[in-house]
C-alpha positions in Angstrom: 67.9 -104.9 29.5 67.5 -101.2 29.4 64.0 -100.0 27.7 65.2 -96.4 27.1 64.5 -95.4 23.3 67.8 -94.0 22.6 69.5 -97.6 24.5 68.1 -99.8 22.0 70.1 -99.5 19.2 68.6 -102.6 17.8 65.2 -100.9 17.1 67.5 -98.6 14.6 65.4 -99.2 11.1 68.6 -98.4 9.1 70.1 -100.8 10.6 70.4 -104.6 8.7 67.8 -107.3 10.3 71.3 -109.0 11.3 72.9 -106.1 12.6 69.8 -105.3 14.6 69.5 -109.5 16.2 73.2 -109.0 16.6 72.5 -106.0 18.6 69.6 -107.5 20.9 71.6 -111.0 21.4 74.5 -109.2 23.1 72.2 -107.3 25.3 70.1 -110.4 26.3 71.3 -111.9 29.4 71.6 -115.7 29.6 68.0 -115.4 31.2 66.2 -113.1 29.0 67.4 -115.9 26.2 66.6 -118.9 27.5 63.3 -117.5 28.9 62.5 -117.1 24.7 62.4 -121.1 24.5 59.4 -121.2 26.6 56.5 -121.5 24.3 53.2 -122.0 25.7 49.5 -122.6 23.6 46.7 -121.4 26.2 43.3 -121.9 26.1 40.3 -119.9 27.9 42.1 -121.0 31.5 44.3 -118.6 31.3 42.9 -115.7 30.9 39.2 -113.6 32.1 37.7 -111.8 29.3 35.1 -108.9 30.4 33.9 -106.7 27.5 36.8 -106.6 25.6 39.5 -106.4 28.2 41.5 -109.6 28.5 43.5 -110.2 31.7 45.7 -112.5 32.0 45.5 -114.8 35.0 47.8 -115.7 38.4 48.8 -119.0 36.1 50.0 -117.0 33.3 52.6 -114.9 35.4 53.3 -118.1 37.4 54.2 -119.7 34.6 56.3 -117.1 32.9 58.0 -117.0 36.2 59.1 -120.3 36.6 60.4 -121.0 33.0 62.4 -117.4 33.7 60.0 -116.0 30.8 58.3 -116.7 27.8 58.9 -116.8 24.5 56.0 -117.1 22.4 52.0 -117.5 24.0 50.0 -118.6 21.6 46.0 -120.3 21.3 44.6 -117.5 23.6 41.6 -117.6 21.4 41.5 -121.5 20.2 39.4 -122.6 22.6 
């Protein structure tokens, strides 16, 4: 999917919230979509937290790569 400003027609804020998902579901390929149904809820063992820099761990991008992406990460900070 191309991450040029003026190739993203679906970040247009004139356009309708439909017209604009319309507009990113077409340019999505079958990966990028079914990468979205990974949902993940993390605790601390997945990331290192110095200061106030978080970095996300080998796991993490492990993980994102074999579910071919990720969706939603949530309960970085449950724990």
């Amino acid at each position: 999917m191309s991450m040029e400003k003026e190739n993203r027609p679906w970040m247009d804020p004139q356009k309708s919230a439909g017209e604009r998902a319309d507009l990113l579901l077409r340019e999505m390929t079958l990966k990028e979509k079914t990468g979205q149904l990974n949902q993940r809820l993390y605790g601390f063992r997945i990331y290192d937290r110095k200061n106030d820099a978080v970095t996300l761990k080998d796991e993490f991008y492990k993980e994102v790569e074999n579910c071919e992406g990720l969706g939603a990460l949530y309960g970085l900070y449950r724990s």
